[in-house]
C-alpha positions, 0 to 999 in steps of 0.5 A, a space after each residue: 527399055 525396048 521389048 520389040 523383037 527385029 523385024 529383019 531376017 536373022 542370019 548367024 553372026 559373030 556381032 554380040 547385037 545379033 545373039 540379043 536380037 535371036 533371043 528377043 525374037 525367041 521371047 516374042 509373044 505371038 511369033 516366037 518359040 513356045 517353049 521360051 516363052 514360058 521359061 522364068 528365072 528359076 525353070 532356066 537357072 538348072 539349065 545355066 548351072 548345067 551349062 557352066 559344068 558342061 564348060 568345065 568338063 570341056 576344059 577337063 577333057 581339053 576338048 578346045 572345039 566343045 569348051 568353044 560350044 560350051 562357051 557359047 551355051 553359057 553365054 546364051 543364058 546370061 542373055 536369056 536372064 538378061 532378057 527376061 529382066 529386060 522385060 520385067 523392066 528390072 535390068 537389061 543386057 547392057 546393065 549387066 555388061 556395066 556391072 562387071 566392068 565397073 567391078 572388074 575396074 574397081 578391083 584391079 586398081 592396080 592394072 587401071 587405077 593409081 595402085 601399080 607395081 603392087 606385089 602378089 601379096 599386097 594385090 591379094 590384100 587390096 582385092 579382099 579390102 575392096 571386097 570387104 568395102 563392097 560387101 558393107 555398100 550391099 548391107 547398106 541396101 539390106 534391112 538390118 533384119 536381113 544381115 544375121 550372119 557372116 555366113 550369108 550370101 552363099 548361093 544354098 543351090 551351090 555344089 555342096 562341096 564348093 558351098 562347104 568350102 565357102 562357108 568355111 572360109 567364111 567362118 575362118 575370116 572371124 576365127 573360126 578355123 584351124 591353123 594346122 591341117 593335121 589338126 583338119 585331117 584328124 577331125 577327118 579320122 574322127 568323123 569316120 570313127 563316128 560313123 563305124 560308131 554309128 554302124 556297130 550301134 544299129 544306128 538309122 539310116 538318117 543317123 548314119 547319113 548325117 555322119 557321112 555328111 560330118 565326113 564329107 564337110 571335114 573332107 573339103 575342109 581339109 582340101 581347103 587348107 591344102 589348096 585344093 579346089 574339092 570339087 576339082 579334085 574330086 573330078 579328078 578321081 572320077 575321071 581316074 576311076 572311069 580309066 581303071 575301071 575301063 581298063 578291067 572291063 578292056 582285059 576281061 573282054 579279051 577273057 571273052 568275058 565281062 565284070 558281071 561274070 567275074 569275082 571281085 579278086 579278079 577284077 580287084 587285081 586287074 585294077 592294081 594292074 592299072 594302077 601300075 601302069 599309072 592309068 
């Protein structure tokens, strides 16, 4: 692989090669930027879970211009772990581009194989065959000590809310799940039984924080059954909770005063107000 950084002059450009050529004159020892050069995998992997929230909440905000920056900034960073591989001799840019369209190939038999006309239901079932295959071919590179659960391969740096989710559907694929999502729901009304349990018994703040934990994961779980992405959804709730609040504080500005000099009722009321007009 070819570690050497351009010699031209780089000027901004819509052409993939030159975004490759920054990065490499970024990570060139002597001549390139300071702070890049003592960047690893792990100081950089923070900054690219960073990235891909800042493309969601562009996308949240339907802020076309910021998703376009967003977009960009994410893709910098698969070339920044691209080109820190490159240099390690593991991998480089153009492996990675192989990769996914080799994977995005062989999981759509159905748009460039034999397997056409396919119905939703049978596409569904044919990705989760191929998943299933790919997923025996990365056990086959794994010592047998390394496969112990069918829970493995969850990202532990995950957002907890989507990693519940995935462990669970994980747990489902053997059987471990619910059919009804009453039954999920009133595991949810249990789990917060426990922890008005744990507070009338004095219980430690660990104790008590464990059980809101037992909450939280019965929460996603019930999101899960009802086809709700958490994490979303959860978005979604803090976005509505920004508006009504901003509301409150909008109306008592115009009291010539503010929520820290306000009663609870007052600010309570005004939230219902929002709430009536639908914000």
């Amino acid at each position: 692989m070819d570690n050497k950084a351009p010699s031209a002059p780089l000027t901004p450009s819509r052409d993939l090669q030159r975004l490759l050529d920054i990065m490499a004159a970024l990570r060139t020892p002597g001549t390139g930027c300071p702070w890049d050069l003592e960047q690893d995998f792990a100081s950089i992997a923070p900054y690219t879970v960073e990235e891909a929230y800042e493309v969601a909440d562009a996308i949240q905000r339907g802020d076309m211009a910021d998703l376009n920056d967003e977009l960009g900034d994410l893709l910098l960073q698969v070339v920044f772990h691209a080109r820190m591989a490159e240099e390690q001799g593991l991998f480089d840019f153009g492996d990675v581009v192989r990769a996914i369209t080799e994977k995005l190939i062989r999981r759509h038999p159905h748009v460039f194989g034999e397997a056409r006309n396919l119905p939703p239901t049978e596409v569904k079932k044919l990705w989760a065959e191929i998943k299933s295959a790919e997923k025996a071919e990365r056990a086959k590179r794994h010592p047998p000590q390394e496969r112990v659960s069918v829970l493995e391969g969850i990202p532990a740096a995950m957002p907890a809310l989507t990693r519940a989710v995935k462990l669970q559907e994980k747990a489902g694929r053997v059987g471990f799940d619910w059919n009804d999502i009453r039954t999920v729901l009133a595991k949810v009304r249990e789990e917060a039984d426990e922890i008005e349990a744990a507070l009338d018994s004095a219980a430690s703040e660990a104790e008590i924080s464990a059980e809101i934990g037992d909450l939280l994961f019965a929460v996603a779980n019930v999101a899960r059954h009802a086809h709700a992405d958490p994490e979303a959804v959860l978005r979604g709730a803090n976005a509505k909770f920004e508006r009504r609040f901003h509301f409150i504080e909008e109306r008592l500005a115009e009291r010539g005063t503010g929520p820290a000099n306000s009663t609870l009722e007052a600010m309570d009321a005004l939230w219902n107000e929002a709430k009536r007009r639908g914000l």
